[in-house]
N, C-alpha and C positions, 0 to 999 in steps of 0.2 A: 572462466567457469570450469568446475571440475567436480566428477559424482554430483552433481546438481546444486554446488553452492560456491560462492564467488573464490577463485583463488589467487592471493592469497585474502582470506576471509579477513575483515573488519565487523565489530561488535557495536551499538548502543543501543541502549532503554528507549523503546518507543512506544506509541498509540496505534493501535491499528485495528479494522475492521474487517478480520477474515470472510471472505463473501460463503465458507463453509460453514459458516457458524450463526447465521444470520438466516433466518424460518424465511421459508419463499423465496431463495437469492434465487434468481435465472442464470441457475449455475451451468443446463443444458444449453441455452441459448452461446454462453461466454465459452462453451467446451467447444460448439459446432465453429465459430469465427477462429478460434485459434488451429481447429481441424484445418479448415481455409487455409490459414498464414501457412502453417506445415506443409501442404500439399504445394503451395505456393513456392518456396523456398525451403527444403526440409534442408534439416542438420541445424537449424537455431534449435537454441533452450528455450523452450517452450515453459511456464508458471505451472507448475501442476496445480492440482486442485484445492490441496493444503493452504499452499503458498498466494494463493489470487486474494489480493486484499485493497481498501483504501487507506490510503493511511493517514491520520487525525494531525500528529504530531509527534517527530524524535525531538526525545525527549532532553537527551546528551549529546555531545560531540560525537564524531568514530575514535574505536579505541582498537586496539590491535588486539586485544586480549580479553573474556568476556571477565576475567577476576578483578580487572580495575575498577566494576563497578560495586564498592563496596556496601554494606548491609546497613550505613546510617544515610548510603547516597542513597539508597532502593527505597530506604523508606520515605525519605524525604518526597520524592518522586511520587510512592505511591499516595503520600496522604495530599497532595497538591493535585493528583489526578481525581482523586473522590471525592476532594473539594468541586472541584469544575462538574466534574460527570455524575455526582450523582445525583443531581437535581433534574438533569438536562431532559428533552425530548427526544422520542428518535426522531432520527431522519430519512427523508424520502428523498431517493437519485432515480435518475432514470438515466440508461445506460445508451447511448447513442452515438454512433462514428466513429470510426476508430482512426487514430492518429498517430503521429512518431515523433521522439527527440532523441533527440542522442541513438544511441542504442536501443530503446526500448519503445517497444510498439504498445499501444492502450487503446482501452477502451475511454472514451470521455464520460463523466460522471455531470451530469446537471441535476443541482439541487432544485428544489420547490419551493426553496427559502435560505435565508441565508445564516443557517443554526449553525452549520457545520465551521464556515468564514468564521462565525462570534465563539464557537468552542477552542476552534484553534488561537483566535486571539489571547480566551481569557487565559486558557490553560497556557499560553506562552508566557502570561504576565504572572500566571501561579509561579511558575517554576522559577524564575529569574526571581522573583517575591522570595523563595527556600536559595536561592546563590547555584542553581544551575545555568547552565549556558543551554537552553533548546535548540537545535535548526528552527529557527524562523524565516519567512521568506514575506516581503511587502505588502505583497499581495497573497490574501488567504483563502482567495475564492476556487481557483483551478483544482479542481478534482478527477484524480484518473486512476483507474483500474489497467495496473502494467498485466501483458496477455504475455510478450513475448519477448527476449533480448535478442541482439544480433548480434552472435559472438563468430559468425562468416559474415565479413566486411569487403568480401572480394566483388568488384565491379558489378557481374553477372548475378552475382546472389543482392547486394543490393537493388538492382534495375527490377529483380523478381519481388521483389518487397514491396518495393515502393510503388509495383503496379498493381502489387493485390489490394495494397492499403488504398490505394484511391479509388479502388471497385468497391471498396466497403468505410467509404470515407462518412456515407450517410446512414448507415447498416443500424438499425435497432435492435436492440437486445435485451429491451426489458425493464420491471423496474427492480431497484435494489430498496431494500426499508431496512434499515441499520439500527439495530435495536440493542448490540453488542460491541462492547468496545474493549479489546485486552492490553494489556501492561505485559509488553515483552523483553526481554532480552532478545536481539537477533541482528543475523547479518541482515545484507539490504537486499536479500532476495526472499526472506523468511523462509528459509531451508528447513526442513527437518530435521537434519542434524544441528545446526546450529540455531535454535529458535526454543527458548522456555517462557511458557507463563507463568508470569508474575499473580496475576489479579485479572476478573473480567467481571466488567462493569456494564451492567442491564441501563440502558436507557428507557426512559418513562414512557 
């Protein structure tokens, strides 16, 4: 990480549900646990505000460059996403436990039905349908709200991690109602600097 966006940065076209952009998100609730994490172990890169999102579906490979994504790919993209999204419902998460992989710390997303798992499906089958390649993953059901990365990997800052996360393994934080859904260009931290909207697409 570097001025707040992965270095060196990687680009693709994705789905994603800003939690700033979405009426009602329990955005104070998501700000107080990552206070936590911070006090916990400071010096990680914490999601600012902007950046806190779930994400639907990338849409592309990574590209090292955001110009390879050219203006008959974008469209393609966007008409295969207004295909899928604009019929759809929103959706209802509730925000609960927070968890870790890799490097990055989350909050868990559990849906109240399983629209989100059938959106990612269809829209994986729209795109592959127009000759894109999406990130798909088997299973479409796991949903998370990334809080924080660990870019201090050192023993002691780990040990502090990993103990605040299992004080707040069961930690409720609200619900989320996803009524928004944007067509981005962006790295995979959704920086500011590197992050445009494409298209934002109202759920019913």
């Amino acid at each position: 990480m570097a001025d707040g966006a992965t270095d060196p940065p990687d680009w693709c076209v994705s789905t994603i549900a800003r939690l700033a952009i979405q009426p009602g998100a329990p955005a104070d609730a998501v700000e107080r646990v990552q206070a936590r994490l911070a006090d916990a172990c400071p010096g990680q890169f914490l999601y600012p505000p902007a950046s806190l999102h779930v994400s639907l579906l990338g849409c592309t490979p990574r590209r090292t460059a955001p110009a390879t994504f050219g203006a008959g790919q974008v469209a393609r993209i966007r008409d295969a996403c207004a295909g899928v999204l604009g019929g759809a419902r929103r959706v209802e998460l509730g925000l609960r436990g927070i968890g870790v992989q890799g490097c990055q710390v989350f909050a868990q997303a559990i849906p109240d039905h399983d629209t989100w798992a059938h959106l990612r499906a269809e829209l994986e089958d729209a795109l592959m349908a127009a000759r894109e390649r999406p990130i798909g993953y088997p299973d479409k059901r796991p949903i998370h709200l990334n809080l924080l990365r660990m870019t201090d990997a050192a023993p002691e800052a780990l040990d502090r991690m990993l103990a605040a996360v299992e004080r707040l393994r069961d930690e409720p934080l609200g619900a989320l109602a996803v009524s928004r859904v944007e067509l981005v260009v962006t790295d995979f931290v959704v920086s500011r600097r590197h992050t445009r909207t494409l298209e934002t697409f109202a759920l019913g």
